[in-house]
DRENMARVO-170262 format. One record per residue (C-alpha): residue in three letters; y, z, x. Coordinates in steps of 0.001 Angstrom, whole numbers, padded with zeros to 6 digits, always signed. Layout:
% DRENMARVO-170262
ALAYZX;...
This chain:
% DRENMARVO-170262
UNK+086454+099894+109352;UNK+088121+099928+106210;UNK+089978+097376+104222;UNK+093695+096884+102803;UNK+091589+097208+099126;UNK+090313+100692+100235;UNK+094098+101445+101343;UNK+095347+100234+098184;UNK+092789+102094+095882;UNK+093686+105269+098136;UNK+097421+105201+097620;UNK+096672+104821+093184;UNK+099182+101452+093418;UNK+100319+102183+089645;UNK+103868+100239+090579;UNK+105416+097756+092682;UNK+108650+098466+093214;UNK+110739+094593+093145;UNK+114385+093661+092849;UNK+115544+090328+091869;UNK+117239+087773+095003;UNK+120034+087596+092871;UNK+120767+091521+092906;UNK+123226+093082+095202;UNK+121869+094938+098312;UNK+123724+098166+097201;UNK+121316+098212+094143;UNK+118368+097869+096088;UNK+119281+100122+098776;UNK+119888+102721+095574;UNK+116376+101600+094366;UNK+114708+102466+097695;UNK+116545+105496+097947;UNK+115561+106810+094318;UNK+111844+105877+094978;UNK+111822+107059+098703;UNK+110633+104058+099590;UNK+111739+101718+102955;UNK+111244+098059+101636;UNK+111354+095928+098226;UNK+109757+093168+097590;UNK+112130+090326+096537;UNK+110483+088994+093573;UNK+111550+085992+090914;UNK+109631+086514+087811;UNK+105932+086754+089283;UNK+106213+085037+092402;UNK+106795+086853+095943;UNK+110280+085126+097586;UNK+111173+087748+100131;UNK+110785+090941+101339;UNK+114111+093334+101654;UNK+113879+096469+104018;UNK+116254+099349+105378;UNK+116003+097328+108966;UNK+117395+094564+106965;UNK+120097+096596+105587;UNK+121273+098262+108674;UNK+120986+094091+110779;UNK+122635+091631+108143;UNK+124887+094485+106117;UNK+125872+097200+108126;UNK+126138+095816+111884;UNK+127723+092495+110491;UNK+130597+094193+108215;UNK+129560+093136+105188;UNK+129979+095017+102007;UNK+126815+096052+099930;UNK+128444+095635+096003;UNK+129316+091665+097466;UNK+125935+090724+099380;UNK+123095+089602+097122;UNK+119628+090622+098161;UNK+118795+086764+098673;UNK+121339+086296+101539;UNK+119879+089213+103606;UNK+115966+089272+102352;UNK+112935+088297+104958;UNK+111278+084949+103816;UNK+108720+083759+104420;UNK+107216+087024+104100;UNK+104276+087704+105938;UNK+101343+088943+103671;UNK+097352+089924+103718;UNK+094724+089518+101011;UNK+092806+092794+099994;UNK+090371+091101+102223;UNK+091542+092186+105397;UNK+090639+094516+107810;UNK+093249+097971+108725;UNK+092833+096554+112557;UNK+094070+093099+110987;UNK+096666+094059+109197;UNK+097891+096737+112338;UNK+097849+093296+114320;UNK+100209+091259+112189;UNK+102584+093971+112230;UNK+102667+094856+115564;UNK+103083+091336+117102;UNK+105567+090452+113599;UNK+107839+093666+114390;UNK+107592+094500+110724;UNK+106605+098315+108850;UNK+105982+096809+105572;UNK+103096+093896+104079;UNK+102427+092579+100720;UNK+099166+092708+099832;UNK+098528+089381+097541;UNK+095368+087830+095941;UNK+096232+084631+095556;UNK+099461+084297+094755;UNK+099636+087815+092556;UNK+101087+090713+094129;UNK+098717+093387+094630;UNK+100718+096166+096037;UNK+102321+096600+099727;UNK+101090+098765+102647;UNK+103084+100374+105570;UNK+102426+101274+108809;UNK+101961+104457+107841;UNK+099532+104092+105498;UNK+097128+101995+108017;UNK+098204+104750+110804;UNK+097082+107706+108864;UNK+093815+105626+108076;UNK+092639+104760+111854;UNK+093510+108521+112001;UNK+091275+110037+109664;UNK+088759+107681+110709;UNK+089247+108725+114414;UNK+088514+112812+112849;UNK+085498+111516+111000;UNK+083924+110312+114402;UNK+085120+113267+116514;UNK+083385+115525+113829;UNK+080305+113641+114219;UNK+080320+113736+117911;UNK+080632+117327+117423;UNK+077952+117686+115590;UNK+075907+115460+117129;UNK+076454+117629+119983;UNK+076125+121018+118713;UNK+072617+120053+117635;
């Protein structure tokens, strides 16, 4: 079984892609959009204070009538944010989101932001470990 470190290294984190509480949710919807990405994390200088995602968006800015340009990122974010150490296992991690309801988790060592993983990226991991072991099988049985 793998670990979010092996995910990380996989994906070649070169960026984290942040936004400030303090900037308006139409910037960081624009941010996601430009880096095709479905969640920011909410940083203040180095430190992790939220978490800001399209779900986010769509609950506390679209359903509720606000207006993007007026609603900082702070009113709407996700904090505490729920994170995992480079540590932990892909069936961990799969865990924490599943019984959280959430697609996106920091990964921090410490208190140092280490990159964030999605549900995807765990999902196509269990998957290509799933290929590995039906190949083997095969083999195993072919011989």
């Amino acid at each position: 079984m793998h670990t979010v470190q092996q995910i990380l290294n996989q994906k070649n984190v070169s960026e984290i892609w942040s936004i400030a509480p303090d900037a308006t949710v139409f910037e960081a919807i624009q941010m996601m959009a430009d880096r095709q990405v479905g969640a920011l994390l909410v940083m203040e200088n180095q430190t992790l204070k939220g978490i800001i995602s399209e779900r986010d968006y769509a609950r506390e800015v679209i359903l509720k009538g606000r207006a993007s340009r007026d609603t900082l990122v702070g009113q709407i974010m996700s904090s505490p944010v729920i994170t995992v150490s480079p540590a932990h296992s892909v069936n961990e991690s799969l865990s924490l989101m599943t019984d959280n309801h959430i697609r996106h988790l920091p990964v921090l060592d410490g208190d140092l932001v280490q990159g964030v993983i999605s549900i995807g990226d765990l999902v196509k991991d269990v998957i290509s470990d799933q290929q590995a072991t039906i190949e083997q099988l095969e083999n195993y049985i072919r011989t």
